[in-house]
C-alpha positions in Angstrom: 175.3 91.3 89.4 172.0 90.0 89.9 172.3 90.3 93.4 172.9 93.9 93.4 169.8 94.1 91.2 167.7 91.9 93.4 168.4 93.9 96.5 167.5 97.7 95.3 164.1 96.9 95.9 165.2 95.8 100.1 167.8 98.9 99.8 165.3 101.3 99.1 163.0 100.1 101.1 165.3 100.6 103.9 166.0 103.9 103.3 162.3 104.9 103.0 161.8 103.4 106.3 164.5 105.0 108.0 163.5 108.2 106.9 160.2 107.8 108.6 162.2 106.7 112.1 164.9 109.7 111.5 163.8 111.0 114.6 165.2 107.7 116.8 168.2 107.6 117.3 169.2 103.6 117.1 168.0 104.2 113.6 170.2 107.2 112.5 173.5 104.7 111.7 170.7 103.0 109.8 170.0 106.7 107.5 173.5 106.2 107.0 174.4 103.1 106.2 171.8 103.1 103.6 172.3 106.5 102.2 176.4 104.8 101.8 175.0 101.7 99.9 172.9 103.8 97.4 175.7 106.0 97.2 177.7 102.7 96.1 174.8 101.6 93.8 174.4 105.3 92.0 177.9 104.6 90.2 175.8 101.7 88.1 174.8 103.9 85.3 171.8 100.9 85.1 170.7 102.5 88.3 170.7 106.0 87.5 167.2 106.5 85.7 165.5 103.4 88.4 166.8 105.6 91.7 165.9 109.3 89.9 162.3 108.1 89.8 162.0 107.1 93.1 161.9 109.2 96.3 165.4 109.5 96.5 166.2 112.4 94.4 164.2 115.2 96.4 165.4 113.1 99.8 169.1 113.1 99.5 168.6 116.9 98.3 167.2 117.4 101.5 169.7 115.3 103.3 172.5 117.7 102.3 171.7 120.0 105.0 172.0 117.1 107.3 173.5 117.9 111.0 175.3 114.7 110.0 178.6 115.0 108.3 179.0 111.0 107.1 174.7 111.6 105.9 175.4 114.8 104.2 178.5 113.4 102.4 176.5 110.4 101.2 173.5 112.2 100.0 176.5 114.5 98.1 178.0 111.5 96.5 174.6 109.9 95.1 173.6 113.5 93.6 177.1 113.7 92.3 177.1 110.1 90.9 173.3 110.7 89.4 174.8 114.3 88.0 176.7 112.4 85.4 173.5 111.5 83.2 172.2 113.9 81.3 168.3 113.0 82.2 169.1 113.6 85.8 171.2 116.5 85.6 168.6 118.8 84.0 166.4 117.9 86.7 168.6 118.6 89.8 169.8 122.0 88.3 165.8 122.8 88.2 165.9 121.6 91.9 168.6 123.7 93.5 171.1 120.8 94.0 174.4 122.7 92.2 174.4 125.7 95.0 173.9 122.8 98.0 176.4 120.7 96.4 178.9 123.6 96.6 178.6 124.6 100.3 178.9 121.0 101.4 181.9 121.0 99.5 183.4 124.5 100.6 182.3 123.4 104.0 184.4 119.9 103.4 187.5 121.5 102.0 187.4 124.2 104.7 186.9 122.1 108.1 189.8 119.5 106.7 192.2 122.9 106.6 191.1 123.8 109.9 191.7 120.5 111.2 195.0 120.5 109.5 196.1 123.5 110.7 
């Protein structure tokens, strides 16, 4: 468990610098794969208060409207993951995040039908 611990510091660091780069695009697989492994580290309720204070709240509100689909649906599960305390879920109602969270997920369910149809 200590290793997960030990590398938050790297992780977030990596995701800070890949927003910076977003623009390149070598680096947007990068956006993703580390918006995927803080999506993996927000289920640790340990990690819910140590992620909300960092930049990644407001950033993976603003990654929902991603042109991305595999970004936007990471950035869905680590707001949906950081929902579940009670610190955090004040704030991201204050921020807009419960309307966003619903069109990603209308816009989910409805392109699955339409590509089952």
């Amino acid at each position: 468990m200590n290793l997960v611990y030990g590398n938050f510091g790297f992780i977030l660091h990596m995701f800070l610098w890949c927003r910076k780069l977003e623009c390149l695009e070598p680096f947007l697989q990068v956006k993703e794969q580390s918006l995927t492994t803080l999506w993996n580290l927000s289920v640790d309720e340990k990690l819910w208060i140590k992620i909300s204070k960092t930049e990644i709240l407001p950033v993976a509100i603003k990654y929902l409207e991603d042109e991305d689909i595999k970004v936007k649906e990471a950035a869905g599960g680590i707001l949906a993951n950081l929902a579940l305390s009670r610190v955090n879920h004040g704030i991201m109602v204050e921020a807009g995040v419960i309307p966003k969270l619903v069109r990603l997920s209308m816009s989910l369910i409805i392109g699955r039908w339409l590509f089952l149809q």
